[in-house]
KEKOLMI-598642 format. One record per residue (C-alpha): residue in one letter; x negated, y negated, z. Coordinates in steps of 0.02 Angstrom, whole numbers, plus 50000, padded with zeros to 5 digits. Each point is the difference from the previous one (the first is absolute). Example, Ala and Ser with C-alpha at 12.3 -4.5 7.8 and 13.67 -1.06 7.14 Angstrom:
# residues 2
A493855022550390
S499314982849967
END
This chain:
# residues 418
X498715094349509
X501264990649889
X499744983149917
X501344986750002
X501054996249851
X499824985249927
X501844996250051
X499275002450176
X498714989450004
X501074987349945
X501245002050129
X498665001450151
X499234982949911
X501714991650007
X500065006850186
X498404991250062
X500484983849888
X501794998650103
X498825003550146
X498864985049969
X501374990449955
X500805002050185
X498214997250073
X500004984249923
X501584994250072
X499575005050180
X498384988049966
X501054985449941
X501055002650151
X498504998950119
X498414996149920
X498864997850139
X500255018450059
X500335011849852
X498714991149893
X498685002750103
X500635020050039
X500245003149811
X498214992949960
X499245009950143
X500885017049924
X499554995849825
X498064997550075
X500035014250105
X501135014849929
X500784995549832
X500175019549987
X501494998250142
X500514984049935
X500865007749824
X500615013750062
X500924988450145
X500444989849866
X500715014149898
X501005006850153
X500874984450025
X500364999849815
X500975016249988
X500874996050166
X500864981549922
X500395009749830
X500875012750117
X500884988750089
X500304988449858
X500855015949903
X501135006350169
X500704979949997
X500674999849816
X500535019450028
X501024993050152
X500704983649939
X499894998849800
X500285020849969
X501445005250106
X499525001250151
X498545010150125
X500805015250019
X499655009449788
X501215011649953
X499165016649961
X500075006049832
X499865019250059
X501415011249996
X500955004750163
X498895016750090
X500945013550014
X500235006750141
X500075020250072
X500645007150157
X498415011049982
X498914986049926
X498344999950084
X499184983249937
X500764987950131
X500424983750015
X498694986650049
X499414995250107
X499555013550137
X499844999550203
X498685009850045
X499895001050181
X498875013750111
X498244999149896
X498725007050065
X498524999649915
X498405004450001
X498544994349879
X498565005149936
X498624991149945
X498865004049848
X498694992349877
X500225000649815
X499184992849842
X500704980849957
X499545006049835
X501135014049997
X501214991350088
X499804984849870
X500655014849875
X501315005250085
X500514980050001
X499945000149800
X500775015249965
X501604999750110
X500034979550008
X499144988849868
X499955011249860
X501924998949965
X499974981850032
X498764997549877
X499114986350114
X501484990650031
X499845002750190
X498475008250095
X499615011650142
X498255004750087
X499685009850138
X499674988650165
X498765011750073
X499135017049967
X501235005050167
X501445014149962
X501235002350150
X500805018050005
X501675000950122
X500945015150063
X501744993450043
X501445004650081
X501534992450001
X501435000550107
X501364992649873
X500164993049843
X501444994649957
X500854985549856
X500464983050056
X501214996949884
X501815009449934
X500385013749945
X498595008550052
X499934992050163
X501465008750056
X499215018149957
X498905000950128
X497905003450046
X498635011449967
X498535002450087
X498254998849882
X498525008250016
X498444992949870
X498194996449971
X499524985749880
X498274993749967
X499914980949970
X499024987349932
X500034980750009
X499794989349852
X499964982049969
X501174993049873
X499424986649866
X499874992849836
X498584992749880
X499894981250007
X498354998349885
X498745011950047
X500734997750188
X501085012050083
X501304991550096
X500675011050143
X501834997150042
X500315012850131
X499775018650062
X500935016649984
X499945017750044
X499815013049856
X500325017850040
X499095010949881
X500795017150070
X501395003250140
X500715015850041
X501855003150091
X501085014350083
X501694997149940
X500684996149837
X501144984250042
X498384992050045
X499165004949842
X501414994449876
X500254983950096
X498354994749990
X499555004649828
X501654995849911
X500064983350091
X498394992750046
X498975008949897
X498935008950138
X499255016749900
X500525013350166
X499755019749987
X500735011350095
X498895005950153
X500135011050148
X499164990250149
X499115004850161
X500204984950120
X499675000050183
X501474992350095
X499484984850085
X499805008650199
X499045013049919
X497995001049968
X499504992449812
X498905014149964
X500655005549840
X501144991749854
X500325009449819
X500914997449844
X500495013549871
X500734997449850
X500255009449806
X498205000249913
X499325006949854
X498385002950024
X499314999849829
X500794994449845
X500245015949895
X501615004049890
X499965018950098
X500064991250185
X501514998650102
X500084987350141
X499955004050171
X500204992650169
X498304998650101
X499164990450129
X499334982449929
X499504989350138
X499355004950175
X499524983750154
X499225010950147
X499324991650168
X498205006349997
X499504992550164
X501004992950120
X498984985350050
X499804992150198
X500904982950021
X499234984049934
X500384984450064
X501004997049814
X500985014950017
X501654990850065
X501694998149965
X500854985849917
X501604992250032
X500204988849852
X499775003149816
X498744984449995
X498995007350114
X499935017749913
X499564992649837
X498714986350086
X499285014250080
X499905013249859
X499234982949872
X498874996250116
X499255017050016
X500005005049812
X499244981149957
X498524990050079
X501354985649953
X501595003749930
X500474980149982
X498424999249852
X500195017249907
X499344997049805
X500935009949872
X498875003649853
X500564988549863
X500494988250103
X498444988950081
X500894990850108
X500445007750167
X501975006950039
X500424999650184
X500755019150018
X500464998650175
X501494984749959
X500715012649874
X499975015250131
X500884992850125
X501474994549918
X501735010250015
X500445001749851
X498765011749905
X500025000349804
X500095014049889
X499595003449803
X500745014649914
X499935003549821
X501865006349965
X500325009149817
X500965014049926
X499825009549851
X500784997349850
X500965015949933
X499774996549811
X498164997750032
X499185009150139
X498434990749989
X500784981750020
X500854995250147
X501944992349961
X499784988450163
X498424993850083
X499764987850113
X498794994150162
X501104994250136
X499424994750177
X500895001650171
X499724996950183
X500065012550150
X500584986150145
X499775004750195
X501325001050083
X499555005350194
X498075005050034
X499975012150158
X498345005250024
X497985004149926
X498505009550045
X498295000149916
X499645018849980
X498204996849956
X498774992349906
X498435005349918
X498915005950178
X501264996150143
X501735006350045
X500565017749889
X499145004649841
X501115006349837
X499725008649856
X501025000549842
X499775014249868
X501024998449831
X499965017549914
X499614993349808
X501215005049866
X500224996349817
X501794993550029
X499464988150161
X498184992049963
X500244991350148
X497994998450055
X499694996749806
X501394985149978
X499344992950156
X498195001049999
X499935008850181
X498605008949942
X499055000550191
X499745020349990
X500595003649832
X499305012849894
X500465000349811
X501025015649972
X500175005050201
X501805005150059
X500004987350155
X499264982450026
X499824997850182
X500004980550046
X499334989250170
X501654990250081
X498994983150038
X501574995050108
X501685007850062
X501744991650074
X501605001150058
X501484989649970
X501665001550078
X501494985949916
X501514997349904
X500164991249828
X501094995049834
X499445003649844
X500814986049889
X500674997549837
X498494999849870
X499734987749858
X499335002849844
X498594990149949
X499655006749843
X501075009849878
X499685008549821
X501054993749860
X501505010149972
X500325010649842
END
């Protein structure tokens, strides 16, 4: 795990000291009320206290730096320093942001290691930041979704002009919670959605979402059943090697397998749902005994999951670099950025199954040196060190049927330039 700066700590103190200082001025304004609320917090959780304080710090220096931009610096609308993009008739990173309507998708739930997935959170995320920003994994839980979708297509001109494609992918993802250091308190500021491996059908998809948001998408050849027909199996392909060896040649091969194993009797929670609230109420409330008072490790207090989950607009972190030609082993442009996938129309639901009741699943990810899938994420329920396949229990299954935008990004954190 990294350790602040000392510029860092500084900042984060000067957060919680604007913080106190607007505290101060609510209790001046009424006394009688916030005095007695901030004594109760200081008595009872000074813990949440700070890092509220901090929180409201960062948000006034925020908005105290978007008034001067907008009335003392020419304006709220920056001119961009970049050069113009150039554009090709057979250019195949598109303009953002995308419509994607017709997803249907179906999830898998697995188990891994937080402490795996705490790795994968320092290697891709706070080790290039250096501390200045953090990311932990919310929960041991890793969703894995076969989608299809009906069209994808760009929002904006040129591209929007072109035309759609239809996508085919499976991405595994994780949640983490976003914070700094304030002291030896981490202050959580929000959640996102890291995707530690995806894997596409077409190559417009691919160079789209590397090139521009950063997403790290192979090339796959997918198995999904159409939504009328029976879930039984879903499989991805892609180019593997299987060991690392200067004599062997890559080759395409099976990688991940889902298979119904038992197709369950109905149970009173096997239902449809008609609203994304109710899908994600229902899917919290069976993977937590309460998903409003989840603890992430790290952080003592208690994060309420389920007023995250059921928001529209769903975050994303991607760590976006390219390497540098002079120097293969340094990277020319690096930078985190985040994004949100925002619903647009939610049509339908279904609970597949979960643990005993409804249909039971089974995914098997065939291990290779090139994909170290089971290894990166600790989803090490029936792994053998040095066996060809890991075959892993589905604690819950899903479908979801909607349309969505995936919006311009911004970058939260860049490496200085050369």
């Amino acid at each position: 795990m990294n350790i602040n700066s000392p510029f860092q700590a500084i900042q984060t103190s000067f957060h919680t000291a604007l913080g106190a200082a607007s505290a101060f001025t609510a209790v001046l304004q009424n006394p009688q009320k916030n005095l007695t609320d901030y004594l109760t917090q200081i008595q009872q959780k000074p813990d949440r206290l700070l890092q509220d304080l901090a929180v409201t710090g960062k948000n006034m220096e925020q908005d105290i730096a978007s008034f001067v931009n907008t009335y003392f610096c020419g304006g709220g609308t920056p001119q961009s320093s970049y050069p113009q993009y150039v554009e090709r008739a057979d250019g195949q990173a598109f303009n953002q942001p995308y419509l994607i309507k017709g997803t249907k998708m179906y999830g898998f739930i697995v188990e891994g290691s937080m402490a795996k997935l705490q790795e994968i959170c320092d290697k891709y995320l706070n080790n290039p930041t250096k501390g200045e920003i953090e990311y932990r994994p919310a929960t041991n839980y890793v969703v894995l979704t076969f989608n299809t979708i009906d069209s994808l297509s760009s929002i904006e001109p040129p591209d929007r002009d072109k035309g759609k494609v239809d996508e085919e992918e499976a991405v595994f993802w994780m949640l983490t919670v976003v914070g700094k250091k304030v002291g030896p308190f981490f202050v959580a500021e929000r959640l996102a959605w890291f995707l530690p491996y995806l894997y596409v059908n077409n190559s417009p998809v691919l160079v789209s979402g590397r090139e521009v948001f950063g997403f790290m998408k192979e090339l796959g050849t997918l198995r999904i059943p159409k939504i009328n027909q029976e879930p039984d199996l879903f499989t991805a392909d892609t180019l593997v090697f299987k060991e690392f060896n200067p004599e062997v040649k890559a080759k395409d091969d099976r990688l991940l397998e889902v298979r119904r194993i038992e197709q369950g009797e109905q149970h009173p929670a096997i239902k449809t749902w008609d609203s994304f609230n109710e899908a994600i109420e229902a899917i919290a409330g069976l993977l937590f005994d309460n998903p409003g008072e989840i603890v992430i490790p790290g952080l003592e207090l208690p994060l309420n999951l389920l007023d995250y989950l059921i928001h529209k607009d769903l975050p994303f972190v991607s760590l976006k670099q390219l390497r540098d030609v002079e120097d293969s082993r340094r990277a020319c442009y690096q930078a985190l950025l985040e994004s949100t996938m925002q619903l647009q129309t939610f049509y339908s639901g279904k609970l597949l199954g979960f643990n005993d009741f409804g249909d039971r699943y089974e995914l098997t990810i065939n291990n290779y040196a090139s994909q170290p899938l089971v290894q990166d994420m600790g989803l090490h329920k029936g792994y053998l060190p040095g066996s060809e396949s890991t075959r892993i229990p589905v604690k819950l299954a899903f479908l979801l049927h909607f349309d969505f935008v995936l919006n311009n990004g911004t970058t939260v954190w860049q490496a200085p330039q050369k």
